[in-house]
C-alpha positions in Angstrom: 12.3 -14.5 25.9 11.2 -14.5 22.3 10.0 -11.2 20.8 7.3 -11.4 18.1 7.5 -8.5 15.5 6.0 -6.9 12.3 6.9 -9.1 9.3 8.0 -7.5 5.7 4.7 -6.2 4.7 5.0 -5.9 0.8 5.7 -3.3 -1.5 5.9 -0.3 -0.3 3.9 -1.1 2.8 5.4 0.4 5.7 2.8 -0.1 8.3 -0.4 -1.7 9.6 -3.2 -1.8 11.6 -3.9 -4.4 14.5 -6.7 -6.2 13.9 -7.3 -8.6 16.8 -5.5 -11.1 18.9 -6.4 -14.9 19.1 -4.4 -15.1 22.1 -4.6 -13.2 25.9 -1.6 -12.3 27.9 -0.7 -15.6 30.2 -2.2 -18.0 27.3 -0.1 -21.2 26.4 1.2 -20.9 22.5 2.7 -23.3 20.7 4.9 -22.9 17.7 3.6 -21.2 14.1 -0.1 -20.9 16.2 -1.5 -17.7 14.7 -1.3 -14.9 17.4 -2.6 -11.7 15.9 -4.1 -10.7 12.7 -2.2 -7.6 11.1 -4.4 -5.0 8.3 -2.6 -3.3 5.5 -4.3 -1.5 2.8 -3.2 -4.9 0.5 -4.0 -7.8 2.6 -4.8 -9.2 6.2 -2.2 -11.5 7.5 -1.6 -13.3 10.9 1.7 -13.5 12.1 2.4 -16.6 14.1 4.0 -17.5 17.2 8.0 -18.0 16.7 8.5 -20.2 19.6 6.4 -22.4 22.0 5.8 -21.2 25.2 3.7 -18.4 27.2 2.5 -15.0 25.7 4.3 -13.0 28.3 3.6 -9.3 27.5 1.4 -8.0 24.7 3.2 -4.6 23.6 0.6 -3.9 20.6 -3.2 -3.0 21.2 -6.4 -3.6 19.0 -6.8 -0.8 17.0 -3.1 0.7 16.9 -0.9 1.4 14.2 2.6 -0.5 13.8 5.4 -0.3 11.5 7.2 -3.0 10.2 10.1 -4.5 12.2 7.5 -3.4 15.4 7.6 -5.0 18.6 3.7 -6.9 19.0 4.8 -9.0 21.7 7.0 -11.3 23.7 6.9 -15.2 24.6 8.6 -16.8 27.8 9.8 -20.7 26.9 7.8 -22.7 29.8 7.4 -21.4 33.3 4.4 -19.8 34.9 2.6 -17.2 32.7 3.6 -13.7 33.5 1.0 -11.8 35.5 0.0 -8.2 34.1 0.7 -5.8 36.6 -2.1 -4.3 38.8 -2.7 -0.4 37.6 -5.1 2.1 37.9 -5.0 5.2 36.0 -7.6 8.1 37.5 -10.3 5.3 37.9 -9.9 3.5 34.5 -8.5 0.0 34.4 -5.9 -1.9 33.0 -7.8 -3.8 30.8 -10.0 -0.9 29.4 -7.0 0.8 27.4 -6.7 -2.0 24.9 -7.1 -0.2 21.7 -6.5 3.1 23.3 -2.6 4.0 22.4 -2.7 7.2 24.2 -3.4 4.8 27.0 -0.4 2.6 28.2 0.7 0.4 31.1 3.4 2.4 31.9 1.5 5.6 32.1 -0.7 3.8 34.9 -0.5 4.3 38.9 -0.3 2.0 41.9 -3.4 2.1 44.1 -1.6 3.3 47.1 0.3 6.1 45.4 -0.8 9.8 45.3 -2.3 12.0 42.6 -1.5 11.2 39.1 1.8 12.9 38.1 1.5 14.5 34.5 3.2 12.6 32.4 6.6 14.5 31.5 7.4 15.8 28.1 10.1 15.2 26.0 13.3 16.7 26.7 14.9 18.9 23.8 17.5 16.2 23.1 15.9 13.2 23.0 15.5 11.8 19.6 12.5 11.2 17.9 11.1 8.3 15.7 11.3 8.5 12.2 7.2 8.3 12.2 7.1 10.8 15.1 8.9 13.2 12.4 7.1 12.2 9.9 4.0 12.9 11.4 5.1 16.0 12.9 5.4 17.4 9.5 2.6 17.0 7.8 0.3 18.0 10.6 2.4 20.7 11.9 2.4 20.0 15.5 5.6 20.6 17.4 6.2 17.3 18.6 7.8 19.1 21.6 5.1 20.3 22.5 3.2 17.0 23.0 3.2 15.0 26.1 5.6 11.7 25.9 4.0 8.2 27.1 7.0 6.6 25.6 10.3 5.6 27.9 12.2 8.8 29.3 8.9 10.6 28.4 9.9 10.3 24.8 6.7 10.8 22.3 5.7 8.0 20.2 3.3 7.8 17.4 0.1 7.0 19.6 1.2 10.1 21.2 1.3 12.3 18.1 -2.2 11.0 17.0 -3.8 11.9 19.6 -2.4 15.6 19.1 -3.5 15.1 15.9 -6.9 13.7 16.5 -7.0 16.7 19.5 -6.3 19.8 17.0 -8.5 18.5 14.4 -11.9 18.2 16.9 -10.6 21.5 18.7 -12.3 24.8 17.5 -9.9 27.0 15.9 -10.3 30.5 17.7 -10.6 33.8 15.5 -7.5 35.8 16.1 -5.4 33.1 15.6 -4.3 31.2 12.0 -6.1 28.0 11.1 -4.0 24.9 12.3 -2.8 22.8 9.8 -4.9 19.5 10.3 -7.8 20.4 8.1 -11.0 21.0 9.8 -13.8 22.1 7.1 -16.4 24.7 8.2 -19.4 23.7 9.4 -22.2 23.2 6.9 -25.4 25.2 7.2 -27.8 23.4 9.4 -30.2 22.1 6.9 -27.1 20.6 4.9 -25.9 19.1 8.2 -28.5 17.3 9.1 -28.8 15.4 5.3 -25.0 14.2 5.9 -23.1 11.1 8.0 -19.9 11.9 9.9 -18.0 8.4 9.9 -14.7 8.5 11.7 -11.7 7.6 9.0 -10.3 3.6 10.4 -6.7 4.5 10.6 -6.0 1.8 7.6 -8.1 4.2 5.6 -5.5 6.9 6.9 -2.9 5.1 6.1 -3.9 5.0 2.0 -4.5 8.7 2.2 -1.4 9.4 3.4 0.7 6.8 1.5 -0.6 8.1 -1.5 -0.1 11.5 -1.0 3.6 10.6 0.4 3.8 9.9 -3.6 2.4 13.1 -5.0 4.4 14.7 -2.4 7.9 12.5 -3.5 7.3 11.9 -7.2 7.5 14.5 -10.0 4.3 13.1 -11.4 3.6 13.5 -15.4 1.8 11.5 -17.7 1.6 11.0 -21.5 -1.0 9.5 -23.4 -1.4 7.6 -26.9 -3.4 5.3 -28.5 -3.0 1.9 -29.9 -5.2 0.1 -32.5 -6.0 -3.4 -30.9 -7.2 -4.4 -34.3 -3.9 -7.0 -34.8 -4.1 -8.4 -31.1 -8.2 -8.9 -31.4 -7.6 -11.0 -34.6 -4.9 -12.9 -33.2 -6.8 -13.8 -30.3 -9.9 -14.6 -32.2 -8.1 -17.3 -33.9 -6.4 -19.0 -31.7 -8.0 -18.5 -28.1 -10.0 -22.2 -28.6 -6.7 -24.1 -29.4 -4.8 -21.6 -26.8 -7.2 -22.5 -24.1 -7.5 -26.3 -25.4 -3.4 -26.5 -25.0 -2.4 -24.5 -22.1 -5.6 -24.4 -20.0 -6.2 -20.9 -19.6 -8.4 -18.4 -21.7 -6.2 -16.1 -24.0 -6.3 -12.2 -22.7 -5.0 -9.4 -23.3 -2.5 -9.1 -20.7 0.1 -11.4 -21.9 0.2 -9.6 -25.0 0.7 -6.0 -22.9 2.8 -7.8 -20.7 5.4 -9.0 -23.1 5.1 -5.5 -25.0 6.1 -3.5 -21.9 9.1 -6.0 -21.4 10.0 -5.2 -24.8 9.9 -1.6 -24.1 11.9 -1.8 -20.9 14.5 -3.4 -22.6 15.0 -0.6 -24.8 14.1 2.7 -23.0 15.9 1.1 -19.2 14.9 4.0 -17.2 11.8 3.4 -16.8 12.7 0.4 -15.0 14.7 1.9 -13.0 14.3 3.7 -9.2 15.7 6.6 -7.0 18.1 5.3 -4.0 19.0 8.6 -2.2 21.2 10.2 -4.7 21.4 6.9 -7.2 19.7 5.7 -10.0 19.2 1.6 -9.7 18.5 0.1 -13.5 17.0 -3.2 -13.1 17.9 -5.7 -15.3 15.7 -8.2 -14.5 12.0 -7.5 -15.1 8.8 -8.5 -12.2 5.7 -6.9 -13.2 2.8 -6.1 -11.3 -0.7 -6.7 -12.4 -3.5 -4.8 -10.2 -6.4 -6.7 -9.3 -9.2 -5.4 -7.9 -11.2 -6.8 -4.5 -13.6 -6.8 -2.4 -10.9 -5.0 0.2 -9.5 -2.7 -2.5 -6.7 -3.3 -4.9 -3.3 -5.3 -4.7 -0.5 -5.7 -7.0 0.7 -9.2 -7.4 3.9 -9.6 -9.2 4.6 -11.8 -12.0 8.6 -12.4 -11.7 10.7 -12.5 -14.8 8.6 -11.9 -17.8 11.3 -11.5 -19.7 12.0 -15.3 -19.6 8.2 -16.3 -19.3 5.9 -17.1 -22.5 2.6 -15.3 -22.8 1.1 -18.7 -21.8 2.9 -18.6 -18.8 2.1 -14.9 -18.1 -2.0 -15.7 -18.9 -1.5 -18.1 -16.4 0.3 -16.4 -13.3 -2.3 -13.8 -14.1 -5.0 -16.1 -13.8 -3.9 -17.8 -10.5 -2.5 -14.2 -9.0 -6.6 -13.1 -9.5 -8.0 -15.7 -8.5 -6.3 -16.3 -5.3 -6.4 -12.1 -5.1 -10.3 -12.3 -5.0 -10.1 -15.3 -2.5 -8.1 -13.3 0.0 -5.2 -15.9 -0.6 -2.2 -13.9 -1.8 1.5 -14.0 0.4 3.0 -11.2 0.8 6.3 -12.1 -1.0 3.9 -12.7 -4.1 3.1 -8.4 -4.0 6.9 -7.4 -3.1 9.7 -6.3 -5.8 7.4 -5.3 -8.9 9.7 -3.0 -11.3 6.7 -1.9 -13.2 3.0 -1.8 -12.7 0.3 -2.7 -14.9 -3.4 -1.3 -14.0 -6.6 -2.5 -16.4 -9.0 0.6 -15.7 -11.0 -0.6 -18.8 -13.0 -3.5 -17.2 -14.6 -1.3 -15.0 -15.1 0.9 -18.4 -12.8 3.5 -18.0 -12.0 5.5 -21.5 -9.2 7.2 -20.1 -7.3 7.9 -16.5 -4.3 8.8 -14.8 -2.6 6.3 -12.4 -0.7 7.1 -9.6 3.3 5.7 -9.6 3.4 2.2 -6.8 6.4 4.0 -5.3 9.7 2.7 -5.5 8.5 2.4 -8.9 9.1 4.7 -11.8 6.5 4.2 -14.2 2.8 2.6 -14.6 0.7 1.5 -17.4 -2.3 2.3 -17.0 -5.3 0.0 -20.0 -8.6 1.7 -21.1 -11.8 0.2 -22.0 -11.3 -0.7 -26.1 -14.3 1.7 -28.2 -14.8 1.3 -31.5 -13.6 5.0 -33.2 -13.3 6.2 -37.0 -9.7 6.6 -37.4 -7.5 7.8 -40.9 -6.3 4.8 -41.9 -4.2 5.1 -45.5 -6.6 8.7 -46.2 -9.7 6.8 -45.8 -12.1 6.7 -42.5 -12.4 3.3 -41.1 -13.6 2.2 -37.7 -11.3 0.5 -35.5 -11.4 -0.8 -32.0 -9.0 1.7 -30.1 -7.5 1.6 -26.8 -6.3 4.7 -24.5 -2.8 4.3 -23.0 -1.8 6.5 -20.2 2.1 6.0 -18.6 2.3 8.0 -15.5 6.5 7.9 -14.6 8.5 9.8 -12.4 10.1 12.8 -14.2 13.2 13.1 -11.4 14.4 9.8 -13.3 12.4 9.7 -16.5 12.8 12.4 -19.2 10.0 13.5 -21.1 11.5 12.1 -24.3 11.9 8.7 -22.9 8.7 8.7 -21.7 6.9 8.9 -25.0 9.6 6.4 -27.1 8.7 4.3 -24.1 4.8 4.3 -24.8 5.0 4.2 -28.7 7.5 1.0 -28.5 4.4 -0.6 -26.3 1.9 0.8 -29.4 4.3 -0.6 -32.3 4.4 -4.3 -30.3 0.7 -4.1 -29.7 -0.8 -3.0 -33.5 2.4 -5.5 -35.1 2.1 -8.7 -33.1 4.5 -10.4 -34.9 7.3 -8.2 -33.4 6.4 -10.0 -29.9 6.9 -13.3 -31.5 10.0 -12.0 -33.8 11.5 -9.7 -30.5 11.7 -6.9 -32.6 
């Protein structure tokens, strides 16, 4: 018997969504054949069958949320498909809980036996799953109060959601205190009938809550400056023909910022550093992330070792990484092990914005749209094209003073070129 599981994700993906299955229970498989198609708030992948043989048991629904390292399924090697077991559950079948994870095999009854038993709940003792905790505590519901489909009547996370999903539809009664799922008030009736209630896909639930997991975890701050792109601009103006002649790629800007921010690294390390329980973990190699933006939403595509790359090389990987990004063709070892983030809010035209840290990360960049502005330049008024810089970094491992020497190494590289060239 060969189980098939939840791959490695990418960074900081801990979870997704089943999408569908290209295969039914009993089907022949035969080795790498796709099997099911997985959704994280990054990419869709399909995770293919390890072995040949029969698709014995399907463990996962349509619909349900896994983590990674998750049990989707199990193959037998040759030998008669296995037959899913006859059930019947208070008149609903089998087959009609796919996608239902409140509604399991195991919770089903033989056709000859009597009334449905409730199903127990979990004894005081029995330990919980990390995401049963996890989502105990931020909605508030005693998981012991909640009734277990899970072996030994232990609660599992399709358990806890449907609590969840229970106490948020549920009306909250006067004398008692509101419940700690949100629920807004309903609107006045001319209001409510000019509005659209769409239910939330549980992908979409899972970017809320990663991203508040961040705000939650993080000390948050961000410092802002201002760089004159005057230098860079020039630079690229006279040489983007022959760049793009020689190397085959147009001439940006983010091999300039890219090499700038190494440059920075280098000097202030913390920032490219992360939290591991009660360590600190300096990097000393340097993989930054570009965002791209998609169709789907945004993903973070690493460029390894920039250190040891030439802004040629970067324009390129940048290049290929957003191409491939737009084409839904990215791997998901191409978004894992970023130490830094990059995010270019100025193409959409974006003067000026705070980014939120890509946890483990300790510290992201976040590009502005480039406005012409009069600036003092030597006691006279000139206009120069002027970029907003905001670094949001994690204040538990960045200090404030770091922080800022950080963002004005980035400005010095940026309005001196030469220093990128001379690795000053």
């Amino acid at each position: 018997m060969t189980e098939i599981r939840v791959p490695t994700l990418g960074e900081s993906v801990t979870e997704a969504t089943i999408g569908k299955w290209f295969k039914k229970q009993g089907d022949a498989v035969s080795v790498d054949e796709p099997l099911v198609e997985l959704e994280t708030d990054k990419v869709t992948i399909e995770v293919p069958a390890p072995s040949a043989g029969t698709l014995a048991e399907l463990v996962a629904r349509q619909g349900e949320t896994v983590a990674v390292g998750a049990l989707l399924g199990q193959i037998t090697e040759g030998g008669a498909p296995a037959k899913p077991a006859a059930a019947k559950t208070q008149g609903i079948s089998a087959e009609s809980t796919t996608g239902r994870p409140d509604l399991k095999s195991d919770t089903t009854t033989p056709i000859n036996a009597g009334p449905e038993e409730p199903r127990p709940r979990a004894e005081a003792d029995a330990p919980l799953a990390p995401s049963v905790r996890k989502l105990s505590a931020e909605s508030g519901i005693d998981a012991s109060t909640v009734s277990g489909s899970g072996k030994d009547g232990r609660v599992t996370k399709g358990d806890m959601l449907a609590a969840i999903e229970k106490a948020a539809s549920a009306p909250t009664p006067v004398d008692q205190p509101a419940a700690a799922v949100q629920v807004r008030a309903p609107s006045p009736a001319d209001d409510a009938s000019r509005e659209e209630r769409v239910k939330m896909t549980r992908l979409r639930q899972t970017i809320a809550r990663r991203l508040k997991d961040v705000q939650n975890t993080a000390a948050i701050l961000t410092t802002f400056n201002e760089v004159d792109m005057s230098g860079v601009m020039a630079l690229r103006a006279h040489y983007k023909d022959v760049f793009e002649k020689k190397h085959g790629v147009k001439l940006g800007f983010m091999g300039f910022f890219t090499k700038a921010i190494v440059q920075a690294l280098r000097d202030i390390p913390a920032v490219n550093a992360e939290i591991d329980g009660s360590d600190l973990i300096y990097k000393n190699y340097y993989h930054i992330g570009i965002a791209v933006g998609t169709d789907k939403g945004l993903v973070v595509p690493v460029v390894r070792d920039c250190d040891q790359k030439s802004i040629a090389e970067i324009e390129k990987s940048v290049a290929d990484y957003g191409r491939r990004a737009r084409d839904g063709q990215l791997k998901i070892e191409e978004m894992q092990g970023g130490t830094f983030t990059i995010t270019n809010g100025g193409i959409y035209g974006s003067l000026m914005s705070t980014p939120i840290l890509n946890a483990p990360q300790a510290g992201i960049l976040g590009m502005h749209k480039i406005q012409e502005r009069p600036v003092a330049i030597g006691g006279k008024v000139e206009i120069r094209p002027m970029m907003y810089l905001a670094l949001s970094y994690d204040h538990r491992v960045i200090d404030g003073k770091e922080a800022v020497t950080f963002l004005v190494r980035v400005k010095e590289s940026l309005e001196d070129p030469a220093r990128l060239v001379l690795d000053l």
